[in-house]
N, C-alpha and C positions, 0 to 999 in steps of 0.2 A: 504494500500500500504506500508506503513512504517512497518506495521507487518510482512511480506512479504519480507522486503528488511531484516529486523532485524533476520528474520529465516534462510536467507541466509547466513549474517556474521555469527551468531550462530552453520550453518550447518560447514560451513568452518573452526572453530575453534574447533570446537570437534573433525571432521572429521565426525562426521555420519550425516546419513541422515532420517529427521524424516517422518513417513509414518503414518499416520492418516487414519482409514477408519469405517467411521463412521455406517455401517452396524452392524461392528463388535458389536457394544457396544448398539445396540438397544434392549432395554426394561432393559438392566442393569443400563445406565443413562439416567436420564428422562432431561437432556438436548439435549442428543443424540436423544430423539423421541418429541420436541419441535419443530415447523416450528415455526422462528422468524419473525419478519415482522419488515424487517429492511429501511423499508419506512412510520414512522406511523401518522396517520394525524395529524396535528398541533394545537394546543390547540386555542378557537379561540380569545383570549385573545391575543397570539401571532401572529395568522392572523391580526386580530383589527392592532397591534403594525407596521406591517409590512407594513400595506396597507396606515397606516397618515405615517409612514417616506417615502414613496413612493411620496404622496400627496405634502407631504412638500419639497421634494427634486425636485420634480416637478415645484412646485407653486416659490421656491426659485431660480429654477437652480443653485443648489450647491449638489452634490453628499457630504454626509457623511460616514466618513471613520472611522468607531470606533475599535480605537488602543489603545493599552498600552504600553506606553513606559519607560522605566527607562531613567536616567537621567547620561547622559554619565560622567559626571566632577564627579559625586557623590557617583555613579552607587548607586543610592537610590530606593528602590522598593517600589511601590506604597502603598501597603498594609504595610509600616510600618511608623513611625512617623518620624518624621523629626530628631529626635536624633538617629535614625538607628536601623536596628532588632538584638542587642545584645543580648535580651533575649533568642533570638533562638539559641547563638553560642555553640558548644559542650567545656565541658572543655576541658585544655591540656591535652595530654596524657602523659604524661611524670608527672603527679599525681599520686602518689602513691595508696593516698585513697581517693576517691570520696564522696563529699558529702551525 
């Protein structure tokens, strides 16, 4: 859906309009002649996982809600250490010459 809505802003800022037809391109891409199977069954490892949180959320009466949140005073992202993810920052631009 979001791809969808993002091809519409995209149609709108070009101005054109993009037309896909995927007949055209069969036997030239072999994605084009792929039937994806975009419902596929679930590993049962994951089934297993799914049916004890079920169990437990049953057995407890408490629905769990698994989120990730950052940390509004800090805006600290989980994935990085509590001295913050400086590593990741781009140098200034306004550097002449880059390390």
């Amino acid at each position: 859906m979001d791809s969808l809505t993002n091809l519409n802003v995209a149609e709108k800022i070009t101005g054109q309009k993009w037309n896909w037809d995927s007949n055209k391109y069969k036997g030239y891409y072999k994605a084009a002649d792929t039937m994806y199977n975009f419902a596929p069954k679930l590993d049962g490892d994951i089934v297993t996982s799914q049916t004890n949180l079920a169990a437990t959320e049953k057995k407890l009466d408490h629905p769990y809600e698994l989120l990730v949140q950052l940390n509004a005073e800090t805006e600290s992202d989980p994935i990085c250490a509590s001295a913050g993810c400086d590593q990741y920052k781009h140098p200034d631009s306004k550097v002449e010459t880059w390390p």
